[in-house]
N, CA, C and O atoms as a GROMACS GRO file, in nm:
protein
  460
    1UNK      N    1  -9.214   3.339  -5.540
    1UNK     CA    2  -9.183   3.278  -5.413
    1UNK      C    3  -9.303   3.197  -5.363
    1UNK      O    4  -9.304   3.079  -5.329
    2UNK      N    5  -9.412   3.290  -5.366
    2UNK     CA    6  -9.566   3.156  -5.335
    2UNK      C    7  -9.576   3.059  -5.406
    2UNK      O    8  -9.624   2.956  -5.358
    3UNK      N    9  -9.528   3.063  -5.569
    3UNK     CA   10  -9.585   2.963  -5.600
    3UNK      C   11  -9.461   2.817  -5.627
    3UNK      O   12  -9.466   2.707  -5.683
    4UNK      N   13  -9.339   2.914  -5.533
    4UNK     CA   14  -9.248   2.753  -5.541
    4UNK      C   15  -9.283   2.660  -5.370
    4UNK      O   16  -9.298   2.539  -5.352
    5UNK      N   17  -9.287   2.763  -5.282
    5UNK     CA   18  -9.372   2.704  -5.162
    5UNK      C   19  -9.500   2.648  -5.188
    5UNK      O   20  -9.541   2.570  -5.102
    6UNK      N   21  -9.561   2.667  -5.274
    6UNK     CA   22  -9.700   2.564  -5.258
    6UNK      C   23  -9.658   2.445  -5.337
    6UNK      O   24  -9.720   2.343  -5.308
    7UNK      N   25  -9.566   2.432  -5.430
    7UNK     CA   26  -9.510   2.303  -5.505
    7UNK      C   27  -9.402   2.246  -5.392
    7UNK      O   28  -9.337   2.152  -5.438
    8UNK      N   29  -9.372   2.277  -5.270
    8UNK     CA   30  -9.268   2.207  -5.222
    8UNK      C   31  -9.371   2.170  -5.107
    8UNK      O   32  -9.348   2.074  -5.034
    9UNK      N   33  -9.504   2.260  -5.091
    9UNK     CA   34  -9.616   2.202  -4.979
    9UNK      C   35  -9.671   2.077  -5.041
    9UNK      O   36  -9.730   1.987  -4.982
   10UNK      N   37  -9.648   2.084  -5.148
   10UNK     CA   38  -9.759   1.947  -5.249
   10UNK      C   39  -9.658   1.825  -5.259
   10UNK      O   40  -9.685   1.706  -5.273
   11UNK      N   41  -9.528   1.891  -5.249
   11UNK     CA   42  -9.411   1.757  -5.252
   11UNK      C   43  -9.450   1.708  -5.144
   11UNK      O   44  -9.483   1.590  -5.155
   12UNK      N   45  -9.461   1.761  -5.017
   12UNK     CA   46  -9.370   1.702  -4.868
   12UNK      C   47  -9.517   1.662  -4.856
   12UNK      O   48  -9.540   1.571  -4.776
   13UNK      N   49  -9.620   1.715  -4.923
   13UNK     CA   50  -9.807   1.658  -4.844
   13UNK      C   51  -9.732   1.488  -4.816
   13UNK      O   52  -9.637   1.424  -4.860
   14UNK      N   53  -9.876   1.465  -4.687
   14UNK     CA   54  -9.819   1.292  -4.674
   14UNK      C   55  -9.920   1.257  -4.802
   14UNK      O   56  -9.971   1.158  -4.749
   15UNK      N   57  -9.970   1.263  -4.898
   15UNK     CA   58 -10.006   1.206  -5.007
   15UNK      C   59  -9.983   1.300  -5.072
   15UNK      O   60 -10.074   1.370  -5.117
   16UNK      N   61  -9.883   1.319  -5.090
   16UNK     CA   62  -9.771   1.384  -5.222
   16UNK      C   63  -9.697   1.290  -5.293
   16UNK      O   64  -9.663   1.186  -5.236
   17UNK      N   65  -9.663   1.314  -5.426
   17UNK     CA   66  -9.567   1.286  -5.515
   17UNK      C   67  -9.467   1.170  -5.412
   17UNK      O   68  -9.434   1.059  -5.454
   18UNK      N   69  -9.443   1.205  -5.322
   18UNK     CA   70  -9.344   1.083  -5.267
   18UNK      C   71  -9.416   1.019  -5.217
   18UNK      O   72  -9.405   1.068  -5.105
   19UNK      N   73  -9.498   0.932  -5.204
   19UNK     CA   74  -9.599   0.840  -5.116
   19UNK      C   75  -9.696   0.749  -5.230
   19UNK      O   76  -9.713   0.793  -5.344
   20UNK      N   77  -9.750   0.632  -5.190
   20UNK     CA   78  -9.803   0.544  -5.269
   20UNK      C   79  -9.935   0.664  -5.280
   20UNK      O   80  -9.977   0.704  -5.389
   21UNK      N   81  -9.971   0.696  -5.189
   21UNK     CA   82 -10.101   0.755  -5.176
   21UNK      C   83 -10.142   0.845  -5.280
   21UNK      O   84 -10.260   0.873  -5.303
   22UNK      N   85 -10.052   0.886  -5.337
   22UNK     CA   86 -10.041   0.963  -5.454
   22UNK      C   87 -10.047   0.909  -5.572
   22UNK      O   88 -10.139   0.947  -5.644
   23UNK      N   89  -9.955   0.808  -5.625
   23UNK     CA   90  -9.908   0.745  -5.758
   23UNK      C   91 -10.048   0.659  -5.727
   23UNK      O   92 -10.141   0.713  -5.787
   24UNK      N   93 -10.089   0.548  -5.656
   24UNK     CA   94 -10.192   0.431  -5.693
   24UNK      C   95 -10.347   0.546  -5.731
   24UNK      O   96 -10.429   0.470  -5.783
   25UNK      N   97 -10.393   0.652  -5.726
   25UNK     CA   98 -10.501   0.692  -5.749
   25UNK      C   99 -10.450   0.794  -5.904
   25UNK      O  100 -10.543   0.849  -5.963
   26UNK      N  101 -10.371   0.803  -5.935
   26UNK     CA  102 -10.297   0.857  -6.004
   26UNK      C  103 -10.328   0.774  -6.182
   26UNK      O  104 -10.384   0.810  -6.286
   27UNK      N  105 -10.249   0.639  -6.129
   27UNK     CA  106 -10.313   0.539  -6.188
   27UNK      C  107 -10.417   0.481  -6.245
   27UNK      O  108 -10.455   0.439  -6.354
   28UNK      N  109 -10.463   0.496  -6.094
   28UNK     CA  110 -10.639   0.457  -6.158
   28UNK      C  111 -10.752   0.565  -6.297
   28UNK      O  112 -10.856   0.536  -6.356
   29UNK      N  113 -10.658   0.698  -6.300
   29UNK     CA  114 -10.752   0.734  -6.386
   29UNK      C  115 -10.743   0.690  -6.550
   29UNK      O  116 -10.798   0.743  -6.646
   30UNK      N  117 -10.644   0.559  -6.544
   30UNK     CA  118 -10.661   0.488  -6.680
   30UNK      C  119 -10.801   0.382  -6.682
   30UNK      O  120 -10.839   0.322  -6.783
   31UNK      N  121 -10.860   0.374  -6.558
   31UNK     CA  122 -10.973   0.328  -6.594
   31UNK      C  123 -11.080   0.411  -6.599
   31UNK      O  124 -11.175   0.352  -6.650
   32UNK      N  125 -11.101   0.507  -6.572
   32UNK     CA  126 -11.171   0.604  -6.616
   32UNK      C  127 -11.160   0.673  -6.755
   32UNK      O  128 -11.251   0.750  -6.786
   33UNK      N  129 -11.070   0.656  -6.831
   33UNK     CA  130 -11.004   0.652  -6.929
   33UNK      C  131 -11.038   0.575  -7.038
   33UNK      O  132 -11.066   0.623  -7.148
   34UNK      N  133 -11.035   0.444  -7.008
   34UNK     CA  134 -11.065   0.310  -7.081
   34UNK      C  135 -11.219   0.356  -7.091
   34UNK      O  136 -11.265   0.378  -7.204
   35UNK      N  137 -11.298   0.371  -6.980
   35UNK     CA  138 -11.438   0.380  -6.982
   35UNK      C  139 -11.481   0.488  -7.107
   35UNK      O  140 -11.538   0.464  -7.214
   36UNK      N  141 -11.440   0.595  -7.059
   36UNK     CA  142 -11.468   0.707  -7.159
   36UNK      C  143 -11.433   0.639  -7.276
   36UNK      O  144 -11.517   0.661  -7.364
   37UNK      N  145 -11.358   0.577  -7.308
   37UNK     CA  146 -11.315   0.548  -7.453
   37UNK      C  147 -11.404   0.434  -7.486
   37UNK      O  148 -11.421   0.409  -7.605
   38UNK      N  149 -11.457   0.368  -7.405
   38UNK     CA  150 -11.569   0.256  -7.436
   38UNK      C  151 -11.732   0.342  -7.478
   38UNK      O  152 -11.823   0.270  -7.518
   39UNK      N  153 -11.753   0.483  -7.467
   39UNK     CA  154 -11.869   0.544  -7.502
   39UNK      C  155 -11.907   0.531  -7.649
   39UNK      O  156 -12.019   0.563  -7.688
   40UNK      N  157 -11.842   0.499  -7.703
   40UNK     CA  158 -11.857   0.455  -7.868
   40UNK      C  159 -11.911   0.318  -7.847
   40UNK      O  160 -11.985   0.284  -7.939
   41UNK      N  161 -11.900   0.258  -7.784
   41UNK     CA  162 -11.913   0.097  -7.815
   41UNK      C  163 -12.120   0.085  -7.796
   41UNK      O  164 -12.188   0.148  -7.716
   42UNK      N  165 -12.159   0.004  -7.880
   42UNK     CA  166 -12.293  -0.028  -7.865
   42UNK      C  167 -12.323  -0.073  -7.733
   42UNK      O  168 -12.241  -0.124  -7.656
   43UNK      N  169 -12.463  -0.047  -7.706
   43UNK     CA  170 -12.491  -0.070  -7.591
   43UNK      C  171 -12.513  -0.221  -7.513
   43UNK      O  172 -12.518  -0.252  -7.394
   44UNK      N  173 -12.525  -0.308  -7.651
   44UNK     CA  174 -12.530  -0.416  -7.639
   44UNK      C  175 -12.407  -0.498  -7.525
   44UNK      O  176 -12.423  -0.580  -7.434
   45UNK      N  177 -12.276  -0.427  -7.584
   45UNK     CA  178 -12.178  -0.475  -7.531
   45UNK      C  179 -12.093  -0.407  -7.345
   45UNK      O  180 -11.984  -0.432  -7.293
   46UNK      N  181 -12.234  -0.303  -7.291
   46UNK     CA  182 -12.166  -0.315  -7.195
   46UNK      C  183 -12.229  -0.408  -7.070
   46UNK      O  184 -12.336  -0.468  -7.058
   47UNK      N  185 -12.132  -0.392  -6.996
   47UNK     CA  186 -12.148  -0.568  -6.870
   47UNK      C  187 -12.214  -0.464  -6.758
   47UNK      O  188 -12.182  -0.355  -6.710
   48UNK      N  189 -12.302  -0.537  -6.745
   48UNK     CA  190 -12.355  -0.430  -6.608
   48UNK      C  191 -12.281  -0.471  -6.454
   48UNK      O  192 -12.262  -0.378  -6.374
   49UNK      N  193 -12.249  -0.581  -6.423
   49UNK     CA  194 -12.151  -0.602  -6.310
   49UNK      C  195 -12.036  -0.512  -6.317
   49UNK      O  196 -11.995  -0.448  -6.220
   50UNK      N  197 -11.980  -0.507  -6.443
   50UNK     CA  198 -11.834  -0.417  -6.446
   50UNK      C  199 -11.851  -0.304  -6.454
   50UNK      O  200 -11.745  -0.243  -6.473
   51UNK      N  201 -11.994  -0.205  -6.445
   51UNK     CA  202 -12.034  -0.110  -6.470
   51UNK      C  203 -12.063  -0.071  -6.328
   51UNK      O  204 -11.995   0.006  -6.261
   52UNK      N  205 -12.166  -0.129  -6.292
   52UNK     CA  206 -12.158  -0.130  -6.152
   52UNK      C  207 -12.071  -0.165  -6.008
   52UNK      O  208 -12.113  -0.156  -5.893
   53UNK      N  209 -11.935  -0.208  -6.055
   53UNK     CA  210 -11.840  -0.228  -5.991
   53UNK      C  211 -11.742  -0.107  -6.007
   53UNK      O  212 -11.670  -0.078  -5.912
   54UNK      N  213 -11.737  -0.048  -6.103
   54UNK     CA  214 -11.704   0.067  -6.135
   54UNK      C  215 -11.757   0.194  -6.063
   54UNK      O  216 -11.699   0.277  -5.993
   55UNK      N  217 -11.900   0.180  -6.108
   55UNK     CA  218 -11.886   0.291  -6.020
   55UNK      C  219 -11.965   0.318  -5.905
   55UNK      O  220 -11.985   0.431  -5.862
   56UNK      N  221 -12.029   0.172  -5.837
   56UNK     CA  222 -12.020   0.201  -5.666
   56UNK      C  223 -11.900   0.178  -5.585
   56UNK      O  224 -11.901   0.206  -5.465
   57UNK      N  225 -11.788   0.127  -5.645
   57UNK     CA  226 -11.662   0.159  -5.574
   57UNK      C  227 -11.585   0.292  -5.636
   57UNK      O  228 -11.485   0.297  -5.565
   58UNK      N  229 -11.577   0.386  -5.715
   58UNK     CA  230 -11.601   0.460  -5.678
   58UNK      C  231 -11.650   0.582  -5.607
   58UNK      O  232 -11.590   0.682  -5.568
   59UNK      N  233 -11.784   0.542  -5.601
   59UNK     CA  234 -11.842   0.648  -5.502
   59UNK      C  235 -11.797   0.598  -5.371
   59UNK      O  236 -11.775   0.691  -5.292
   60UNK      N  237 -11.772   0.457  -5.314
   60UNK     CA  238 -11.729   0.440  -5.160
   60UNK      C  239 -11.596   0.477  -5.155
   60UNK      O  240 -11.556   0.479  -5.039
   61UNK      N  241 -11.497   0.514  -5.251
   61UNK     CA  242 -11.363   0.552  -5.264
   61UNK      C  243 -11.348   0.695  -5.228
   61UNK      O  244 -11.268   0.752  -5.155
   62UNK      N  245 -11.480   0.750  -5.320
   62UNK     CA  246 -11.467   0.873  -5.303
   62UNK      C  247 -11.513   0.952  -5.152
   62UNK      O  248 -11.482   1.061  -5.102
   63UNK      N  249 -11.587   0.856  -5.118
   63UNK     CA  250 -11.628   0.902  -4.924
   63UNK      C  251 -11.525   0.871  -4.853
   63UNK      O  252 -11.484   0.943  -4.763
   64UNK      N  253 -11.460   0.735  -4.892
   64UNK     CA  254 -11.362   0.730  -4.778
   64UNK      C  255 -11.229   0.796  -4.755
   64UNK      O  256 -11.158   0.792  -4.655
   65UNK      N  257 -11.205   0.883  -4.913
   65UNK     CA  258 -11.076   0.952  -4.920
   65UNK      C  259 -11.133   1.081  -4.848
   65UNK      O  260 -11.055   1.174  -4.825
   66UNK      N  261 -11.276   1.090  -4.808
   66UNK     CA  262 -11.257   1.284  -4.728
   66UNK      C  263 -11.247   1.207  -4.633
   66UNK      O  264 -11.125   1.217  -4.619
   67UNK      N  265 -11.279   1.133  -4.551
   67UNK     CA  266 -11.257   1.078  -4.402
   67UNK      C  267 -11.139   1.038  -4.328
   67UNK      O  268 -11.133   1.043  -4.205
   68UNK      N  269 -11.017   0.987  -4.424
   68UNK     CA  270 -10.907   0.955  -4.399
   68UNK      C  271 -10.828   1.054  -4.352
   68UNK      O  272 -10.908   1.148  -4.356
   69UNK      N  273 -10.704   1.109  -4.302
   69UNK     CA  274 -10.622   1.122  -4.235
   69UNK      C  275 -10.455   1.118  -4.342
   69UNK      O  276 -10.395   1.011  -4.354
   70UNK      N  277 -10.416   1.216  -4.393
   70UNK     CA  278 -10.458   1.318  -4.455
   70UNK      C  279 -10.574   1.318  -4.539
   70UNK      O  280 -10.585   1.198  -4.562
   71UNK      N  281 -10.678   1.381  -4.607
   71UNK     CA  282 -10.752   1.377  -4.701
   71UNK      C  283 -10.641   1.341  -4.830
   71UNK      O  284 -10.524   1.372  -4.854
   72UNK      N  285 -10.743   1.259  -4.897
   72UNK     CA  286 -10.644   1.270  -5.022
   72UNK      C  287 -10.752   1.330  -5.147
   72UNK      O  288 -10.859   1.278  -5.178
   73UNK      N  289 -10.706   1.424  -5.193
   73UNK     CA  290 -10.768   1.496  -5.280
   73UNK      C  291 -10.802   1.413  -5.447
   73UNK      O  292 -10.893   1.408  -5.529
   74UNK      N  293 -10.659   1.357  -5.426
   74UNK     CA  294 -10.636   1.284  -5.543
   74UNK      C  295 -10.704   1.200  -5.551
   74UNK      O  296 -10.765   1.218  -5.656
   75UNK      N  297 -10.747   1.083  -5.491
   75UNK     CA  298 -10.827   0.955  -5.452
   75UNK      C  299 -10.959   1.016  -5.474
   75UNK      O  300 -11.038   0.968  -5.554
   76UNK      N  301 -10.990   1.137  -5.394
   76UNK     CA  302 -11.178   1.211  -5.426
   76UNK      C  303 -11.187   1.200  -5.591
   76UNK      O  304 -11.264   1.141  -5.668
   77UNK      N  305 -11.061   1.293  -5.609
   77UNK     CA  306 -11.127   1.334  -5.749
   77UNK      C  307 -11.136   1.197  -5.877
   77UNK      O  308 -11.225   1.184  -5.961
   78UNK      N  309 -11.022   1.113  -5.859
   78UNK     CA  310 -11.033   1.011  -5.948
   78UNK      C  311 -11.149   0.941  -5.911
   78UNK      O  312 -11.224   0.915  -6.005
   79UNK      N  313 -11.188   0.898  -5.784
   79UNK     CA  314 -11.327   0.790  -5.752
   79UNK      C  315 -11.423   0.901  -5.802
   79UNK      O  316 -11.534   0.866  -5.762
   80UNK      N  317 -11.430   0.991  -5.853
   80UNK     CA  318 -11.568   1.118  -5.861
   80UNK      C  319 -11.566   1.076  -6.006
   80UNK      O  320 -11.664   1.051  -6.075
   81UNK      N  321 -11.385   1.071  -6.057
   81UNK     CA  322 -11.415   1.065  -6.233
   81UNK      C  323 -11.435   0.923  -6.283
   81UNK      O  324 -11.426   0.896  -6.403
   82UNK      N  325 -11.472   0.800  -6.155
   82UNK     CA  326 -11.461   0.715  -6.208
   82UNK      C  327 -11.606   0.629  -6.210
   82UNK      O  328 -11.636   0.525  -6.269
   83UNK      N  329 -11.699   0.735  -6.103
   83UNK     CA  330 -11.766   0.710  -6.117
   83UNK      C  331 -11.893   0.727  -6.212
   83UNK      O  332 -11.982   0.662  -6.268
   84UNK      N  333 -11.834   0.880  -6.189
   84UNK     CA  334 -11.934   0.918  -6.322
   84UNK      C  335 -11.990   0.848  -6.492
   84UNK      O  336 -12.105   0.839  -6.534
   85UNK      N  337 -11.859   0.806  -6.560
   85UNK     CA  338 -11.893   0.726  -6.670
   85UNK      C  339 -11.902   0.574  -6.680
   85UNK      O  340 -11.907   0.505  -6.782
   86UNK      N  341 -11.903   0.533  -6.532
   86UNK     CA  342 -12.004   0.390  -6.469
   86UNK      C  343 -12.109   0.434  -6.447
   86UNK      O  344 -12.174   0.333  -6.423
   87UNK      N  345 -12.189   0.537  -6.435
   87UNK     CA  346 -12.326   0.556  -6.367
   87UNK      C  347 -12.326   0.608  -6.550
   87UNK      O  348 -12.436   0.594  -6.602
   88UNK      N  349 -12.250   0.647  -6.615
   88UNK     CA  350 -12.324   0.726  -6.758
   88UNK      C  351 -12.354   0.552  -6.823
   88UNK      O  352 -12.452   0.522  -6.892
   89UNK      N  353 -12.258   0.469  -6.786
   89UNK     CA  354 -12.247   0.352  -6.903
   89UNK      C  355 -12.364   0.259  -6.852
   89UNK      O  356 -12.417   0.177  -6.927
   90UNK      N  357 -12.400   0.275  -6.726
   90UNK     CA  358 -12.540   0.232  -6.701
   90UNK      C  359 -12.652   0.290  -6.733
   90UNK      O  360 -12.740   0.224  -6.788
   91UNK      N  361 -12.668   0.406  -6.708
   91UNK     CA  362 -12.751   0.442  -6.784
   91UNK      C  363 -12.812   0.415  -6.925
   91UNK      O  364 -12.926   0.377  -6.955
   92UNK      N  365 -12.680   0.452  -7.021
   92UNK     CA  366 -12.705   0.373  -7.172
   92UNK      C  367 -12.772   0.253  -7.160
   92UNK      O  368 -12.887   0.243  -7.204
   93UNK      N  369 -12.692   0.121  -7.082
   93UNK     CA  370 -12.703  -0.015  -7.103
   93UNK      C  371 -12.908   0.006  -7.017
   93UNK      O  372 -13.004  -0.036  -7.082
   94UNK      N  373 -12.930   0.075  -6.872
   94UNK     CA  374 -13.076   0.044  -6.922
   94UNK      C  375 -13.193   0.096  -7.026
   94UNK      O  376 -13.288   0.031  -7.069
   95UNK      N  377 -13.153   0.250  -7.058
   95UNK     CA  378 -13.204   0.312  -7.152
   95UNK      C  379 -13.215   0.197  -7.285
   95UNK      O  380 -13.317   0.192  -7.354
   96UNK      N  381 -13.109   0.118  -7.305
   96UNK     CA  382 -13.111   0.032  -7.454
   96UNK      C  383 -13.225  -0.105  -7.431
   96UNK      O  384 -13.307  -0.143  -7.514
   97UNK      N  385 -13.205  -0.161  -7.299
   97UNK     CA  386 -13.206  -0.291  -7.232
   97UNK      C  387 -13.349  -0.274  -7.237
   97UNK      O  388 -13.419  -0.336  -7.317
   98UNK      N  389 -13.394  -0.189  -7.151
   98UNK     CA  390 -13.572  -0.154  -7.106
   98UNK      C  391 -13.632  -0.049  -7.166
   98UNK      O  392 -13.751  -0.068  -7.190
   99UNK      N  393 -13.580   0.077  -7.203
   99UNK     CA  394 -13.690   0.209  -7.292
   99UNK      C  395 -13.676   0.169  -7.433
   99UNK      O  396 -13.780   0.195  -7.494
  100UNK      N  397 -13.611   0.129  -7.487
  100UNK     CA  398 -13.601   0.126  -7.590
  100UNK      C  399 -13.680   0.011  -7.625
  100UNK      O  400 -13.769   0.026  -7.709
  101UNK      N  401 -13.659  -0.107  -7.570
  101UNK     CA  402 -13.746  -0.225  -7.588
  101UNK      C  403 -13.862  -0.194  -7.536
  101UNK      O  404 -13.940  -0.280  -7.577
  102UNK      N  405 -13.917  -0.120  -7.469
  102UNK     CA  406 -14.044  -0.127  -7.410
  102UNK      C  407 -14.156  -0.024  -7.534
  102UNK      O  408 -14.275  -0.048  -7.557
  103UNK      N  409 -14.073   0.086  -7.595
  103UNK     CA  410 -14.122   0.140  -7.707
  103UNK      C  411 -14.127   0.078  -7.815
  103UNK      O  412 -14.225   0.114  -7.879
  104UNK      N  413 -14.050  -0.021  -7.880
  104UNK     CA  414 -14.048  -0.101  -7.960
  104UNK      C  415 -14.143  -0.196  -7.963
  104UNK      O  416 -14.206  -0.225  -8.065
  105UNK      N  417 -14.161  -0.256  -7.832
  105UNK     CA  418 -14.332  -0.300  -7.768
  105UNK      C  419 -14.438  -0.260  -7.820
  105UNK      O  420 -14.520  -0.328  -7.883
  106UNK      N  421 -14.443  -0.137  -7.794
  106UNK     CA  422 -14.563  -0.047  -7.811
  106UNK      C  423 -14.604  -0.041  -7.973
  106UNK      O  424 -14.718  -0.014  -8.012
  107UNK      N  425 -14.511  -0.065  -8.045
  107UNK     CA  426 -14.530  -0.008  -8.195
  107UNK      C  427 -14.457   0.119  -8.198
  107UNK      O  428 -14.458   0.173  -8.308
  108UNK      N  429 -14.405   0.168  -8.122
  108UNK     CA  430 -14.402   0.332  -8.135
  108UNK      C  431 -14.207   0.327  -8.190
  108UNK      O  432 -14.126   0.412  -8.227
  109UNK      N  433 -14.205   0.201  -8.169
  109UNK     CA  434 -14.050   0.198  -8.280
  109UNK      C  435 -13.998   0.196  -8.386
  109UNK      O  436 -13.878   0.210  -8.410
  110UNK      N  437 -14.098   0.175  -8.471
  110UNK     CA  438 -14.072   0.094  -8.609
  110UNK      C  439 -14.128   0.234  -8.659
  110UNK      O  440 -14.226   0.289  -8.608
  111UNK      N  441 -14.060   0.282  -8.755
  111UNK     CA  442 -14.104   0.403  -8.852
  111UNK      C  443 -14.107   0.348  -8.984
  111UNK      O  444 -14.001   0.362  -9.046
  112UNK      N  445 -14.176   0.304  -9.029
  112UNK     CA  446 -14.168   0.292  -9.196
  112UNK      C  447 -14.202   0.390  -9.269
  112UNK      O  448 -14.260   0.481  -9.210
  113UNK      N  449 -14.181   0.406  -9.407
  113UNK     CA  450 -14.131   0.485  -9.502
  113UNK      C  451 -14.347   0.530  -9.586
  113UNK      O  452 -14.390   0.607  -9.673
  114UNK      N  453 -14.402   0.445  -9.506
  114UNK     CA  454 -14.522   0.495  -9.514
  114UNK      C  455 -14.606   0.549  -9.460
  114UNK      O  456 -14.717   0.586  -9.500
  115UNK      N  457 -14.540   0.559  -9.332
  115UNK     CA  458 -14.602   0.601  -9.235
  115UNK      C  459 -14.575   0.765  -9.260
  115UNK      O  460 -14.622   0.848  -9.181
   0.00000   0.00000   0.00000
């Protein structure tokens, strides 16, 4: 009996299953999705605008869904998962861009087979 009342509390929520508020963040976790699936790709090839568009609108997504009226839980958690592997895919792209080149600088990159 509790647990068909909390599925008919999650229907009728105003960002429940019947409301855009539900399905459009719902959605969005195919770009969080896409991202994760871009973690294979060399570092060469990620865009730092689309990285960073990723995921500082996430994080402002994710503040403005506790402030709103109902909260939408759904909207937190996707802007939380969407931001995270925009802040991971930046990371890579400066780790490749600047540490890596800056050791390579140094000499301290190149290992040869005589050394």
């Amino acid at each position: 009996m509790a647990a068909s009342s909390k599925i008919q509390a999650l229907w009728n929520h105003p960002a429940g299953p019947k409301t855009i508020h539900f399905w459009a963040p719902t959605f969005k976790w195919g770009i969080t999705i896409a991202n994760v699936a871009d973690f294979s790709k060399p570092p060469e090839a990620i865009s730092y605008p689309q990285q960073l568009a990723v995921a500082v609108s996430g994080l402002i997504w994710a503040r403005y869904s506790t402030v709103v009226t109902p909260k939408n839980w759904n909207l937190f958690s996707v802007s939380l998962g969407m931001s995270g592997p925009g802040i991971y895919q930046l990371v890579r792209k400066i780790r490749h861009d600047y540490l890596e080149k800056s050791v390579a600088d140094e000499g301290g990159g190149m290992v040869t087979k005589d050394s």
